[in-house]
C-alpha positions as CSV (number, residue, x, y, z in Angstrom):
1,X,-20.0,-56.1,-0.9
2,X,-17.9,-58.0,1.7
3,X,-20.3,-61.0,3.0
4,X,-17.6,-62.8,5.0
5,X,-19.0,-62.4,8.5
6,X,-22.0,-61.0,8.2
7,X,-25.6,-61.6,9.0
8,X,-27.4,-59.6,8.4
9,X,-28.4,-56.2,5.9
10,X,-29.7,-53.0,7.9
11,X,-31.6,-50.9,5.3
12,X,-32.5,-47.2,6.1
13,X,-34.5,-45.2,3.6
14,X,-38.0,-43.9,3.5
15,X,-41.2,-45.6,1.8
16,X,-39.5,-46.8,-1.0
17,X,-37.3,-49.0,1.0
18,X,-40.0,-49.4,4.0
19,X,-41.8,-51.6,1.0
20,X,-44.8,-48.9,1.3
21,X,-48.3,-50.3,-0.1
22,X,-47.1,-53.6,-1.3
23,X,-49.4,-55.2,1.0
24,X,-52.7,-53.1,1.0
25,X,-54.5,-55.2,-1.9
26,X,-53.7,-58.7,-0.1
27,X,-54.5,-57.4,3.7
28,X,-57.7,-56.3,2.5
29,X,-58.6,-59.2,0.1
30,X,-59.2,-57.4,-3.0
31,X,-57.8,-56.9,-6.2
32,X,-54.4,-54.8,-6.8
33,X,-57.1,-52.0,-9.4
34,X,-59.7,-52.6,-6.8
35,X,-57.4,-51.2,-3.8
36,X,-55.9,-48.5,-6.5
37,X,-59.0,-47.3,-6.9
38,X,-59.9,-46.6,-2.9
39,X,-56.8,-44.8,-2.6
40,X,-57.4,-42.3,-5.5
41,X,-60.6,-41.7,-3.4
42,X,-58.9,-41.2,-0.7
43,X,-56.8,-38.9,-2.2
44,X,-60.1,-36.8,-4.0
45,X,-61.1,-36.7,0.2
46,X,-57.7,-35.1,0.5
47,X,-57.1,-38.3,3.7
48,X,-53.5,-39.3,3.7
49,X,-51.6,-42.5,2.7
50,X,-51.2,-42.7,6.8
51,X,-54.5,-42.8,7.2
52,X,-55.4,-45.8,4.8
53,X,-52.7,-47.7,6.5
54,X,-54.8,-47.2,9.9
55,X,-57.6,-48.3,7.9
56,X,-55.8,-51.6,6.9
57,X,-54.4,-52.1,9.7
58,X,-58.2,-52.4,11.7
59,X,-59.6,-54.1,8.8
60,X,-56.5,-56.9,8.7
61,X,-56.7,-56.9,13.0
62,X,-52.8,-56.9,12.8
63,X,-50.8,-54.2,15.0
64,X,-48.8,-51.5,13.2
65,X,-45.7,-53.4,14.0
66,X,-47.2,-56.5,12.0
67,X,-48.0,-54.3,8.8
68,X,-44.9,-52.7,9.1
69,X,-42.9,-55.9,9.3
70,X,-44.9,-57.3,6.1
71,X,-44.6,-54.5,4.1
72,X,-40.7,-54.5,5.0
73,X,-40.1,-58.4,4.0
74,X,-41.6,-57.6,0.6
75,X,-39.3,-54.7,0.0
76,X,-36.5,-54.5,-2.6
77,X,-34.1,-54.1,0.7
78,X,-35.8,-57.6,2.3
79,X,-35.9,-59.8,-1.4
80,X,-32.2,-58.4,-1.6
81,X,-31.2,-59.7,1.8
82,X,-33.1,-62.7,1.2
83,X,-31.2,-63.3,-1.7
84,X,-27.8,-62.4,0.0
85,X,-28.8,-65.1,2.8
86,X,-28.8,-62.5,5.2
87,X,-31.3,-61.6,8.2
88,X,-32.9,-57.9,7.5
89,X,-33.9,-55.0,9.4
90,X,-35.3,-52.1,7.8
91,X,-35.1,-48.9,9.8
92,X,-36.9,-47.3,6.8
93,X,-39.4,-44.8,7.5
94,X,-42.1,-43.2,5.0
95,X,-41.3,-39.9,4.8
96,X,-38.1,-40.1,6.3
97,X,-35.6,-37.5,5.3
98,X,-31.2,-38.2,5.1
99,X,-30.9,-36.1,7.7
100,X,-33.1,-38.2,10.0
101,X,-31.9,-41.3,8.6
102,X,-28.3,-40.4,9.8
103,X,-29.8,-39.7,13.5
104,X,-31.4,-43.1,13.3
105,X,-27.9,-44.4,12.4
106,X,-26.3,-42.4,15.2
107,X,-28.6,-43.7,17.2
108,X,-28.3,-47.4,16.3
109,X,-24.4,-47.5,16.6
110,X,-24.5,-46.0,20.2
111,X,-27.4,-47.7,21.3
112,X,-25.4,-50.9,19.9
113,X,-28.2,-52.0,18.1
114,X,-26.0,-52.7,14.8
115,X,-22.3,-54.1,14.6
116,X,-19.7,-53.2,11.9
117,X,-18.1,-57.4,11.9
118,X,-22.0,-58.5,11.4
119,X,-23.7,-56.1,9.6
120,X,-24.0,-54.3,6.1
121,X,-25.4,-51.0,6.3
122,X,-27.5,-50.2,3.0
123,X,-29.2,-46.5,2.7
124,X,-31.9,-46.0,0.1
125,X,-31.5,-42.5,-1.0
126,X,-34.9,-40.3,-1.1
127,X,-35.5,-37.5,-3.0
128,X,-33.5,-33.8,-1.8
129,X,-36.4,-32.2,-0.7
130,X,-37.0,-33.6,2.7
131,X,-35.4,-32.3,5.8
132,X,-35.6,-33.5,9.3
133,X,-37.6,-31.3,12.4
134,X,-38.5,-32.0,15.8
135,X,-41.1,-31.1,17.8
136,X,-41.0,-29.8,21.2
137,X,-44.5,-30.0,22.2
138,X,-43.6,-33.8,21.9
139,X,-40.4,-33.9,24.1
140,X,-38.6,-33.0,20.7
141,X,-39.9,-36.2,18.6
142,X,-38.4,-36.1,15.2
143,X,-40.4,-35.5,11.8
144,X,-39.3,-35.4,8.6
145,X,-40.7,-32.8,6.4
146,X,-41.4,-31.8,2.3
147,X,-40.0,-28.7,0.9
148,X,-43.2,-29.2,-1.8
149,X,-46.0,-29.2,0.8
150,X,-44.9,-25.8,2.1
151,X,-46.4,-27.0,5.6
152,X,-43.9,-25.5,7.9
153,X,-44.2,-24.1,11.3
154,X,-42.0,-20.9,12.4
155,X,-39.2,-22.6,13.2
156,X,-38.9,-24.1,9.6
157,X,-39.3,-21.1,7.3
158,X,-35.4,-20.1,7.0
159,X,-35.7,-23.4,4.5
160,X,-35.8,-23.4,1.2
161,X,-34.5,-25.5,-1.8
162,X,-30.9,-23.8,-0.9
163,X,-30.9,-25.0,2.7
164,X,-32.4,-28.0,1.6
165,X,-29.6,-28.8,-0.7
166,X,-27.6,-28.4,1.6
167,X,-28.7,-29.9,4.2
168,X,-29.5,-32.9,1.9
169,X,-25.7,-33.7,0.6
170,X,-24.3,-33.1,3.7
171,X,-26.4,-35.9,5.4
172,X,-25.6,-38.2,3.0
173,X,-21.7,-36.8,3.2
174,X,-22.3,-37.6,7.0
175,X,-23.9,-41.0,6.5
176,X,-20.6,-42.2,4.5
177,X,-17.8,-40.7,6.9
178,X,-19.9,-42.3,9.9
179,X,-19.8,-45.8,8.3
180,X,-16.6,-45.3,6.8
181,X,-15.2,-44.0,11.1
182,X,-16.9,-46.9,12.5
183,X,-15.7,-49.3,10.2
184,X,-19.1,-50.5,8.5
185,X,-19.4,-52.0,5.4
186,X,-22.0,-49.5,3.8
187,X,-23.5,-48.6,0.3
188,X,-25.5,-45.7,-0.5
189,X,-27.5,-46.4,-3.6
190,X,-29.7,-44.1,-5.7
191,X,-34.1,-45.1,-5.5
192,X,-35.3,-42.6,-7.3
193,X,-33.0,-42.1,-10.7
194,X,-29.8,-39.7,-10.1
195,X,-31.4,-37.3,-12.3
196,X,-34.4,-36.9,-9.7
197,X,-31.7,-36.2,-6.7
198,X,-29.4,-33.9,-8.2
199,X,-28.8,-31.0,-10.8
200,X,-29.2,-32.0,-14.1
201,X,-26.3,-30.7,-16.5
202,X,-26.8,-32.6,-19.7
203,X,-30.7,-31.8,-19.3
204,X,-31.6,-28.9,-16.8
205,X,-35.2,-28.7,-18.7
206,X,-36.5,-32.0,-17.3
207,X,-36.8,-33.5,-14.0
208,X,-35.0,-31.1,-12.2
209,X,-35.6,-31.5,-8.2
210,X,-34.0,-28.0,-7.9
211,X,-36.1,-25.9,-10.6
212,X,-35.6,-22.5,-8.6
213,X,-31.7,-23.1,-8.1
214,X,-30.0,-20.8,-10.3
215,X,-27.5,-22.6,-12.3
216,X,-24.9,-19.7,-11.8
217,X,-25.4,-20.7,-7.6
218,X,-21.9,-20.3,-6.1
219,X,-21.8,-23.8,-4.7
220,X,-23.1,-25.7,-7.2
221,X,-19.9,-27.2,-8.4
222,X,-19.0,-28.1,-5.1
223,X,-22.1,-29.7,-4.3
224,X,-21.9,-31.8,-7.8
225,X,-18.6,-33.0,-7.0
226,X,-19.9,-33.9,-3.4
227,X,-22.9,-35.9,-5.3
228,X,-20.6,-37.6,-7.6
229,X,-17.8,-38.7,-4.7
230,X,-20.7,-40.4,-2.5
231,X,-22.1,-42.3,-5.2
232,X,-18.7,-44.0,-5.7
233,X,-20.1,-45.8,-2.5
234,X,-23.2,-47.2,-4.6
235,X,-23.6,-50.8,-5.8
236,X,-24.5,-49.1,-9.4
237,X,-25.2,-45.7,-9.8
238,X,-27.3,-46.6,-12.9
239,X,-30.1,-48.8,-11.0
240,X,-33.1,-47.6,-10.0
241,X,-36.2,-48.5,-8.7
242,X,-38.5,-47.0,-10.8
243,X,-36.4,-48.0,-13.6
244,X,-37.0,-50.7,-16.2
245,X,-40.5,-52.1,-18.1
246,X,-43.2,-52.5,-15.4
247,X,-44.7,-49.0,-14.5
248,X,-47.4,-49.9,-12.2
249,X,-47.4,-48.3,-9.5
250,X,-49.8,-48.4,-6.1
251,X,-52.9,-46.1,-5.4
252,X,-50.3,-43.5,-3.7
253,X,-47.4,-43.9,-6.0
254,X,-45.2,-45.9,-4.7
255,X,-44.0,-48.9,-7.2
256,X,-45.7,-52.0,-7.1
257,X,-43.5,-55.4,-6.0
258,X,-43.2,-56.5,-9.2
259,X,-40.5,-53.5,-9.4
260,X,-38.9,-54.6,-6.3
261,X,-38.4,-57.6,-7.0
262,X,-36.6,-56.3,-10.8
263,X,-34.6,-54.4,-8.9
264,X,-33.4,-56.0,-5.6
265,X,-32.1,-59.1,-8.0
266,X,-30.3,-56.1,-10.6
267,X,-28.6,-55.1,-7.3
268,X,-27.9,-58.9,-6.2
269,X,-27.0,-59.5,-9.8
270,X,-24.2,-56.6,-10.0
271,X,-23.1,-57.6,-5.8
272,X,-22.3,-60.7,-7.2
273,X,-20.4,-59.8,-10.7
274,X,-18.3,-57.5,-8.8
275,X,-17.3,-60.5,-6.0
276,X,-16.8,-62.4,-9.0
């Protein structure tokens, strides 16, 4: 990572990077089980993870923006940053799809809200089955939906895991060759573990985001090789997340702080070996 310069690290992702739930316990001043155990309720009531944020939010009498902002300083992408000595924004949305992440990057360059001499672009890469929609009843507002909910409207059912794949590596194929035109220094590093984002080979059995691919598909090949050319762009290919001894996760599954804190200083840790 080239630090000469630069200010500041501008993280896009979805709730994993947004620092999703690492909050909720503290806000509401109870216990980290305590606050698990609401949400599981929550859950049984079949009410959302967006809904128990509302529900924080009134109960903590902060604005959306302030949880948002908390949540985001606590995040992998915000220790990181901290520990780079750099000023972060997180334009990480829960839920957010690549493809949406890479309008939000369009959007940022030509809005000039980022700058290739002061800033390091850093995309937290979701799991494939996501893609971005709009809606026009909303003056075409932007929404990212999941292929596993099967809640699409007309417009969305040509989609299915093929489209998805598709669409999938070719935003993140789009997210490189924009920072890479526009002269930003960029990394595009795995959350989730590779095997959770892409065809297996060595294990097809387990973990497989694609289950109903065929492994005979046509474009498989090319879509591997695709895969395996971004994540020369990674800081390690082999970090995760969701990787390493503490597996506690929050009420609605995302991994507790202890986790991002392991794993923005293995990314810190391997920035710095490489300078080095």
């Amino acid at each position: 990572m080239k630090l000469d310069g630069k200010q500041r690290l501008i993280s896009f992702g979805c709730s994993f990077t947004s620092g999703a739930e690492l909050l909720d316990h503290e806000l509401l001043k109870i216990s980290f089980d305590e606050c698990n155990k609401m949400k599981q309720k929550w859950l049984s009531d079949k009410k959302s993870m967006h809904h128990f944020e509302d529900y924080v939010v009134r109960r903590a009498n902060i604005t959306n923006n302030e949880y948002v902002t908390m949540g985001s300083k606590r995040s992998y992408a915000g220790k990181l940053a901290d520990k780079l000595g750099l000023e972060h924004v997180n334009y990480a949305i829960p839920g957010s799809a690549v493809d949406h992440m890479v309008l939000n990057l369009f959007r940022a360059n030509y809005t000039q809200q980022i700058n290739a001499e002061t800033d390091v672009i850093f995309l937290g890469i979701t799991t494939p089955h996501r893609y971005l929609t709009f809606l026009p009843e909303k003056t075409g507002a932007t929404l990212s939906r999941v292929m596993g909910w099967h809640h699409v409207q007309d417009s969305d059912m040509h989609y299915n895991d093929y489209k998805v794949m598709q669409t999938y590596l070719f935003a993140l194929q789009n997210f490189k060759n924009f920072c890479i035109a526009n002269s930003f220094d960029f990394y595009i590093q795995p959350v989730p573990p590779i095997k959770l984002l892409f065809y297996n080979d060595t294990d097809p059995t387990t973990d497989n985001m694609f289950a109903e691919i065929n492994r005979a598909w046509t474009y498989l090949p090319l879509f591997k090789n695709m895969f395996e050319e971004i994540m020369q762009y990674s800081i390690s290919p082999d970090l995760s997340l969701f990787s390493g001894h503490d597996r506690s996760v929050c009420g609605f599954l995302h991994p507790s702080e202890n986790a991002h804190e392991r794993f923005s200083q293995e990314l810190y840790d391997k920035i710095i070996a490489d300078q080095n």
